[in-house]
C-alpha positions in Angstrom: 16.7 79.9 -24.4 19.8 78.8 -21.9 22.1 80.8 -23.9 20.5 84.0 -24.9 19.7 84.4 -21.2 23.3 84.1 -20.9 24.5 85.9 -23.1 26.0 82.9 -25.4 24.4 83.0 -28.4 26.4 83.8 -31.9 26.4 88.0 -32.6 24.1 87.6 -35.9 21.5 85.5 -33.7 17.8 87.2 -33.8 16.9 87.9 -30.4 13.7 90.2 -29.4 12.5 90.7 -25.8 14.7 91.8 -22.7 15.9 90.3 -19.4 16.8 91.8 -16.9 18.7 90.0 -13.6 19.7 92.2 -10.8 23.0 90.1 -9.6 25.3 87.4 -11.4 24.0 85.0 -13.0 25.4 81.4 -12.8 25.2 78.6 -15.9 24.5 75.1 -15.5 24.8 73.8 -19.2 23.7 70.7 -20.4 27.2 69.5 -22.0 30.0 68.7 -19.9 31.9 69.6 -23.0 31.8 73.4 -21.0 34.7 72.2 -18.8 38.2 72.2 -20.2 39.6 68.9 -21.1 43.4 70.5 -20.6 42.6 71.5 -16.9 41.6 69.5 -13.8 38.3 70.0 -12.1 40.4 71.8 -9.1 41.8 74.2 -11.7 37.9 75.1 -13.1 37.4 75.6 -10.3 40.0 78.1 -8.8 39.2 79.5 -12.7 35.5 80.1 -11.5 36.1 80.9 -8.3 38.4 84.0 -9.5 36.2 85.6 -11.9 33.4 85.6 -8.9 36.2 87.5 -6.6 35.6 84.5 -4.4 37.8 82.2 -2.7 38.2 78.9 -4.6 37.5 76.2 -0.8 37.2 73.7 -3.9 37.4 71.0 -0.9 34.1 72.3 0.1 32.2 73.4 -3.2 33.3 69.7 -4.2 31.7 68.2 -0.9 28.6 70.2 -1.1 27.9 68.5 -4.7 28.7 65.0 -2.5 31.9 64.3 -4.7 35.4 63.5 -2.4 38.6 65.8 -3.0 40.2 63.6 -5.0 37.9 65.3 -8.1 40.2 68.0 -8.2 43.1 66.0 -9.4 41.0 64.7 -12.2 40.6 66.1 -15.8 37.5 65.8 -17.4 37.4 62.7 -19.3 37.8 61.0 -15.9 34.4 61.9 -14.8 31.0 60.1 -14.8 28.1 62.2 -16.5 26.8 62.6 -13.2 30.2 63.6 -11.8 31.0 66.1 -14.5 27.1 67.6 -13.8 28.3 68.1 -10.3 31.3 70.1 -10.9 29.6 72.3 -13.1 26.9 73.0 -10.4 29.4 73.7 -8.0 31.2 76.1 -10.2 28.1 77.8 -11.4 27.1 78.2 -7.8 30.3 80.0 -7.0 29.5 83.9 -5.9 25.5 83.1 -5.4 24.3 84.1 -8.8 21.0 85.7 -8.2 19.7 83.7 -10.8 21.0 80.3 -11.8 20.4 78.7 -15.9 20.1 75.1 -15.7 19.3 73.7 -19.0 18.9 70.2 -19.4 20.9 69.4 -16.3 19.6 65.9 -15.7 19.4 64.4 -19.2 20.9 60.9 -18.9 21.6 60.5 -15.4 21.0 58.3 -13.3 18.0 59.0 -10.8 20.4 59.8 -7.5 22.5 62.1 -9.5 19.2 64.0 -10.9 17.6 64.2 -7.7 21.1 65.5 -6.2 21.4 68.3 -8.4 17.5 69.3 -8.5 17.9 68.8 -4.7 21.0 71.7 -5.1 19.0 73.8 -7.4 16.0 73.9 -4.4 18.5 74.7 -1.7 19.7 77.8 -4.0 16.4 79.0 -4.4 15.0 78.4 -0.6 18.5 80.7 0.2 16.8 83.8 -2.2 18.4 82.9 -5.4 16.2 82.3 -8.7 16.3 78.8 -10.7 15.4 79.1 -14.2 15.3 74.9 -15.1 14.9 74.2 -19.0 14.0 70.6 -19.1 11.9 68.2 -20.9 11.7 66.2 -18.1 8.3 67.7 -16.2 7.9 64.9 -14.1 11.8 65.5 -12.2 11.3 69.4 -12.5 7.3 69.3 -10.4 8.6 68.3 -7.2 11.5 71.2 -7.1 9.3 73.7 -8.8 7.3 77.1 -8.0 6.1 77.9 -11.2 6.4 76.4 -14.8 5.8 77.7 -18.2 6.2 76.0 -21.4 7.4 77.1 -24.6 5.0 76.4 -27.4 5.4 77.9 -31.2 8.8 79.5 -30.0 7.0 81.7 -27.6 7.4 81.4 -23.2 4.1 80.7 -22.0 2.4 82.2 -18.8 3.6 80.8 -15.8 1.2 78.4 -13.5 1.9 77.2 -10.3 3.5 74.0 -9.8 0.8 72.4 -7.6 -2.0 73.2 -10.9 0.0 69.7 -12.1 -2.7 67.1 -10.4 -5.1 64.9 -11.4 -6.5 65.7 -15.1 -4.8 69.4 -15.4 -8.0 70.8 -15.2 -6.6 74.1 -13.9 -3.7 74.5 -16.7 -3.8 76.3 -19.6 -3.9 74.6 -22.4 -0.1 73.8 -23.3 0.7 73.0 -19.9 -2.2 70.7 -19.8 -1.0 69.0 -23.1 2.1 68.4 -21.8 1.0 67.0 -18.3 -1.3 64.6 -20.1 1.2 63.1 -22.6 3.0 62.0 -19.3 3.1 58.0 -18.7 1.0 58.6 -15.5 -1.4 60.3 -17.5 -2.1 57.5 -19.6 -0.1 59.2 -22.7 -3.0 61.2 -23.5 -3.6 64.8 -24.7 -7.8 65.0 -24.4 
């Protein structure tokens, strides 16, 4: 979903549907395999930065992701997962995309670093931009979320507000139920 929103999938994909985003639209991918192992972070950055017509301040993009400005001498392979999350975020966050893809972004990290960079998505959307989060992980994405819709049989599901997520789901429809009820807290159960 990530990437046809974005524009990355392959030319002989099937797509059907539209999307329309009034603005740029920034990418947080799941991978850190989207930065360039032949460049340092401070580089990407400047890279990004250019392509928004913005200034690169990569001091400052790298402190608002809580990382020192040392990161910018590094390459790639030097960073932690959590590290390498954080530099994506800030260069996905250069030139305030209207709407901002995150898919997957806290898949095996740690719980500071996922609650960091849900924290940054929030803080983009309280300032007017969009968040669209793709995750499996419903019980990280709740307390950050407006609205959430599943996917079920390949198809987006109608949105429900974030707050219908309480006690036995009773007000979700019926794939959003299914999934709240699997949850650990739940008691793994789909009735």
């Amino acid at each position: 979903m990530a990437h046809a929103v974005v524009g990355a999938l392959p030319g002989n994909a099937r797509v059907a549907g539209r999307i329309a985003v009034a603005g740029r639209t920034g990418f947080l991918p799941q991978q850190s395999g989207w930065l360039d192992p032949t460049a340092t972070v401070g580089a990407q950055i400047a890279w990004a930065a250019r392509r928004a017509g913005r200034p690169a301040g990569t001091e400052g993009r790298l402190a608002a992701m809580d990382l020192g400005p040392e990161v910018a001498r590094l390459y790639p392979h030097q960073l932690s997962g959590g590290m390498a999350r954080r530099v994506l975020m800030a260069m996905a966050l250069i030139g305030g995309p209207a709407l901002l893809v995150a898919d997957e972004p806290t898949v095996g990290l740690d719980p500071a670093s996922a609650a960091r960079l849900l924290g940054a998505m929030r803080d983009h959307a309280g300032r007017g931009g969009a968040v669209l989060l793709i995750t499996h992980d419903l019980g990280a994405a709740l307390p950050v979320a407006d609205r959430v819709a599943m996917i079920e049989d390949g198809r987006l599901t109608p949105p429900c507000a974030a707050a219908a997520f309480a006690g036995c789901g009773a007000d979700l429809p019926p794939a959003a139920r299914r999934q709240w009820r699997a949850l650990p807290q739940n008691a793994f159960s789909d009735a």
